[in-house]
Residue, then its C-alpha position, 0 to 999 in steps of 0.5 A: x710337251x703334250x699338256x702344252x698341245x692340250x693347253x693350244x685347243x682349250x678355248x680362250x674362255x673356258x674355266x679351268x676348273x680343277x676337274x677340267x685339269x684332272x681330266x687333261x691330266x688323266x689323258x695326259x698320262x695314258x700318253x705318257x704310258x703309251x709311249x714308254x720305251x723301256x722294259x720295266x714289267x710294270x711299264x710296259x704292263x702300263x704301256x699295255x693297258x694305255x694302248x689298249x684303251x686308246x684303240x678300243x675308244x670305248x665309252x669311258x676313253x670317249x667321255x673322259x676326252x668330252x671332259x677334258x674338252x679333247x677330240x678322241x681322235x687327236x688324243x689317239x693320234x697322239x699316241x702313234x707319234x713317236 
């Protein structure tokens, strides 16, 4: 659900090259983390370190959204919603 969100604010004539891809994918999956539900120690220790690094904004969440062509904002966003 969401990689098709990020697909939507790829702009049409952009390359995806396969670094582009990764970089969608890593945001992608701290999502994916955040919003574990569950109670396996591991997950949530996942969950913990996601959120974490969602709200901080720090200077490698900012450049890996530049990479992935992804506001920061709308990324975090994304982690709020249920």
């Amino acid at each position: 659900m969401f990689r098709t969100a990020i697909k939507t604010q790829v702009s049409a004539h952009q390359e995806r090259s396969p670094e582009f891809s990764l970089w969608q994918a890593v945001i992608a999956q701290a999502i994916t983390d955040a919003k574990y539900h569950g109670l396996r120690k591991h997950y949530l220790d996942c969950k913990r370190l996601a959120i974490a690094w969602f709200s901080n904004c720090s200077k490698d969440f900012k450049a890996v959204c530049q990479y992935a062509d992804i506001d920061p904002d709308y990324a975090y966003k994304k982690t709020q919603t249920a």
